[in-house]
C-alpha positions as CSV (number, residue, x, y, z in Angstrom):
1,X,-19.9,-2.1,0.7
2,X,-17.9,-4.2,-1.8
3,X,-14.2,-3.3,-2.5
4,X,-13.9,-3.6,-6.9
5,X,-11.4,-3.2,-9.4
6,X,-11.6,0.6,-9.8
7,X,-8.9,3.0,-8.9
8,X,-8.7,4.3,-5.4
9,X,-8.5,8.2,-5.6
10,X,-6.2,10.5,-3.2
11,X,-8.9,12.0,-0.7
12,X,-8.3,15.6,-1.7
13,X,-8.3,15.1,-5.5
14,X,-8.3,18.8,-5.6
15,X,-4.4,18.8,-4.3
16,X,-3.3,15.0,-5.5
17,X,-3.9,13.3,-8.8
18,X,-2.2,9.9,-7.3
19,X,-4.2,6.8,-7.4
20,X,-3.7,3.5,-6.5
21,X,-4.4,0.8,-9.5
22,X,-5.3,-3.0,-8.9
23,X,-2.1,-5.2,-11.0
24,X,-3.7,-7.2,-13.3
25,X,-4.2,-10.7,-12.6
26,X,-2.3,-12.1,-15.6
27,X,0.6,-9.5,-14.5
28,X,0.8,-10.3,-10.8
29,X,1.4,-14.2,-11.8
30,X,4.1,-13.4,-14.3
31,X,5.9,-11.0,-12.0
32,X,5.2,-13.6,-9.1
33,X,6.9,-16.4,-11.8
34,X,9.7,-14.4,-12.7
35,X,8.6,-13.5,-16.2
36,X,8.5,-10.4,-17.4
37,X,8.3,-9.6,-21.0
38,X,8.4,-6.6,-23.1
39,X,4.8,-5.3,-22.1
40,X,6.0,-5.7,-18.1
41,X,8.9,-3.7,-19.1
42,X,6.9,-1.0,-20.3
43,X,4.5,-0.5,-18.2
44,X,6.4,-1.3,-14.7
45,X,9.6,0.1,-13.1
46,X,12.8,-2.4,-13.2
47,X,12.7,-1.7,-9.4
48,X,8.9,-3.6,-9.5
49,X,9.9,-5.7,-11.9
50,X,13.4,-6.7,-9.8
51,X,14.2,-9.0,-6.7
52,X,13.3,-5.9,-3.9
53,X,9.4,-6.8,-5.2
54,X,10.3,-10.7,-6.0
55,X,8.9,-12.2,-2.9
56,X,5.7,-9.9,-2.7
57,X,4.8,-11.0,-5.9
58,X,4.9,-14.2,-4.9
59,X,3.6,-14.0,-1.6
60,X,0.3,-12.0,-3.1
61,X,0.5,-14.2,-6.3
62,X,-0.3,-17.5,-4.2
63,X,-2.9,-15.2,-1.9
64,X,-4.9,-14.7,-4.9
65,X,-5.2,-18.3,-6.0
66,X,-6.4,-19.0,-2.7
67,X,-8.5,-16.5,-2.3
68,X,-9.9,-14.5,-5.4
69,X,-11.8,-12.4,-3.0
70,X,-8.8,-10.9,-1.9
71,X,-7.7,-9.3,-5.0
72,X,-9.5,-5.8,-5.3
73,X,-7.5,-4.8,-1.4
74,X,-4.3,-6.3,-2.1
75,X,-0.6,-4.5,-4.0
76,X,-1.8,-1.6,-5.9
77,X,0.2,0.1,-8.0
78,X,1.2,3.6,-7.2
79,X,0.2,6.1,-10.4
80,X,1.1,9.4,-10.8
81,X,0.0,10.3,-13.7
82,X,2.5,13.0,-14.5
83,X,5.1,9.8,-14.5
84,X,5.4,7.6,-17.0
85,X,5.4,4.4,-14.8
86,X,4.0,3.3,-11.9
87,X,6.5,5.0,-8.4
88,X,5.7,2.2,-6.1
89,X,3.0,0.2,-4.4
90,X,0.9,0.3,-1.9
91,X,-2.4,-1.4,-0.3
92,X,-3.9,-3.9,2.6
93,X,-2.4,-7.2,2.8
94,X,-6.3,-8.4,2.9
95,X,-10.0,-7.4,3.6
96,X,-10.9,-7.1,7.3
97,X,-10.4,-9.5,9.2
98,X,-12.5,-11.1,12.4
99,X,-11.6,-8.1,14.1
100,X,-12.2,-5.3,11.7
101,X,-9.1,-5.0,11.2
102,X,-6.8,-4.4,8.1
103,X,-2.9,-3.9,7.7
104,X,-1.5,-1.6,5.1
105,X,1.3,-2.1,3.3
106,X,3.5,0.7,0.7
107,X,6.9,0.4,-0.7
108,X,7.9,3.2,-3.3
109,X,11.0,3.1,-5.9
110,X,13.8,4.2,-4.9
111,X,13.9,6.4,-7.7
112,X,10.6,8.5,-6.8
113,X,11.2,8.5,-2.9
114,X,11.3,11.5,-0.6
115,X,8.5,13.3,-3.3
116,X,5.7,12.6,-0.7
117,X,4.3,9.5,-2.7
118,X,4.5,7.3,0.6
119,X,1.9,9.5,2.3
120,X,-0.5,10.1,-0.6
121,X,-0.6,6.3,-0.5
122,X,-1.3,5.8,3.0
123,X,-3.9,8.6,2.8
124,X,-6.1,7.0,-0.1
125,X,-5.7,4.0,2.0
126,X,-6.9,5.4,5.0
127,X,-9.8,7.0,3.1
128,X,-10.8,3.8,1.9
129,X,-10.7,2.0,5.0
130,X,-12.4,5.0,6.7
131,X,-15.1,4.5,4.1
132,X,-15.7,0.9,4.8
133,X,-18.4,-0.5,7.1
134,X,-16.2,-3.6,7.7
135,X,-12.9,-1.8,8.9
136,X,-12.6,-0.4,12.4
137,X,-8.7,-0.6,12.9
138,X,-5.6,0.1,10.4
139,X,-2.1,-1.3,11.1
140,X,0.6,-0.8,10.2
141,X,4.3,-3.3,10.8
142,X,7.4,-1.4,10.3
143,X,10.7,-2.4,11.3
144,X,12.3,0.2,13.7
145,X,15.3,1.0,11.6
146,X,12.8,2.1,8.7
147,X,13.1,6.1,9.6
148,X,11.0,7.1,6.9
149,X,7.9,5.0,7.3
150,X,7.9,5.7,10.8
151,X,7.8,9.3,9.9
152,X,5.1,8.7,7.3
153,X,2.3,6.8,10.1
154,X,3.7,9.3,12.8
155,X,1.5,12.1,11.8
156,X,-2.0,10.1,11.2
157,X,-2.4,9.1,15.1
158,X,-0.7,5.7,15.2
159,X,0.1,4.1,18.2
160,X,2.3,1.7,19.0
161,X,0.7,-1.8,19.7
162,X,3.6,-4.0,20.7
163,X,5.9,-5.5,18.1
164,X,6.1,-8.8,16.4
165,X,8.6,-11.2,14.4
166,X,8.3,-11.3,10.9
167,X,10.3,-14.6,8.8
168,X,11.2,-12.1,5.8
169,X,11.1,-8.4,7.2
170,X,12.6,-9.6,11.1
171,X,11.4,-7.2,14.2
172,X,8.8,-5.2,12.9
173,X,7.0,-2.3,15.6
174,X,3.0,-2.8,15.5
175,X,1.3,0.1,14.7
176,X,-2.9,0.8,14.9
177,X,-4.6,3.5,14.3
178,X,-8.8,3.5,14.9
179,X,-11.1,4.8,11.7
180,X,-13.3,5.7,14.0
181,X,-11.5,8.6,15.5
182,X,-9.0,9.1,12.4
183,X,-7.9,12.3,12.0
184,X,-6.1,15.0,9.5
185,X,-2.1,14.6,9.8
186,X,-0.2,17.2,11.5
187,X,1.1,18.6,9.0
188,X,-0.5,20.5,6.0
189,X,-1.6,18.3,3.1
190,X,-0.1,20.6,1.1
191,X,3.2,20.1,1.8
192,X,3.5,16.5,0.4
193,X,2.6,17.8,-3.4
C-alpha cells in the first residue's frame, strides 16, 4: 500500500467531517523560512503561522528535502470543514520504520482546543496506520506535564514504553500501542463531536 497526497478521512465519517490535509510543498518551505505572505495568512492560523509551529516547519521542511518519500505521512493539517482555517496539525513524524513502527504527532490551536479535535486526529491516524501493511506499532512521546495529550492516548490502549530525552520537547513518556490488537476508545465516539 502506498501512502499519497489525498486527505485522510475520520474513521466514522458518519459522526466526523475532520480530515487531515498534506501542507503543500511550496507552503511547508515558506513557513519552514519564515515567509509568510498574504495567501499563508489566509489560509493558515497566526498560531501555524507563529513561532509555537516555527521549528516544526523547519524540522519537517529539511525532512522533506532529504527524503521526498516522506511527504504524504508527515504534518497534516487539521480541517474542519465547518471552520474557516485549518485548527491544528497532526500526523507520523515518518513512514515505518525497520520495525514497523511509526510515531504520531498532533498539536491543535489554542484557539480550537478542548472541542475534541486532538482525538479525531489521533483516530484518523490510527485508522490509517491500522490500514497499512507496513505498520505494526504506533507511538506516541509526550512530556508528562502535558495533561491533555495524556488524556487523549489514554483511552486507545497505550502503554507506557519507558521514556526518553528530547533536545527541543525535554523528558518526554514513550507511549505504544499494537495495530494489531487496536481497539475502540473507552469512551463513546460520540462524545468528541
Amino acid at each position: 500500500m502506498t501512502i499519497t497526497n489525498a486527505p485522510w478521512h475520520h474513521p466514522q465519517p458518519d459522526q466526523s467531517d475532520v480530515h487531515l490535509d498534506v501542507v503543500p510543498e511550496a507552503v511547508l518551505h515558506a513557513l519552514a523560512a519564515g515567509e509568510t505572505d498574504s495567501t499563508t495568512r489566509r489560509t493558515m492560523s497566526p498560531y501555524l503561522t507563529g513561532p509555537e509551529c516555527a521549528s516544526l516547519w523547519r524540522r519537517r521542511s529539511e525532512q522533506i528535502r532529504e527524503r521526498p518519500g516522506d511527504a504524504p505521512w508527515v504534518t497534516r493539517l487539521i480541517v474542519d470543514p465547518a471552520v474557516a482555517l485549518p485548527v491544528g496539525l497532526a500526523g507520523f513524524h515518518g513512514p515505518p520504520d525497520a520495525d514497523c513502527m511509526v510515531e504520531v504527532g498532533y498539536r491543535v490551536d489554542p484557539a480550537h482546543r478542548r472541542r475534541g479535535y486532538a482525538r479525531r486526529a489521533l483516530e484518523t491516524l490510527l485508522a490509517v496506520a491500522q490500514d497499512h501493511p507496513d505498520v505494526r506499532t504506533v507511538r506516541a512521546t509526550i512530556s508528562p506535564d502535558n495533561a491533555a495529550s495524556l488524556a487523549v492516548i489514554a483511552a486507545y490502549g497505550f502503554v507506557e514504553n519507558g521514556e526518553q530525552w528530547d533536545e527541543e520537547d525535554g523528558l518526554e513518556i514513550v507511549f505504544e500501542v499494537s495495530v494489531d490488537g487496536q481497539r475502540r476508545p473507552t469512551e463513546d465516539w460520540n462524545r468528541t463531536r
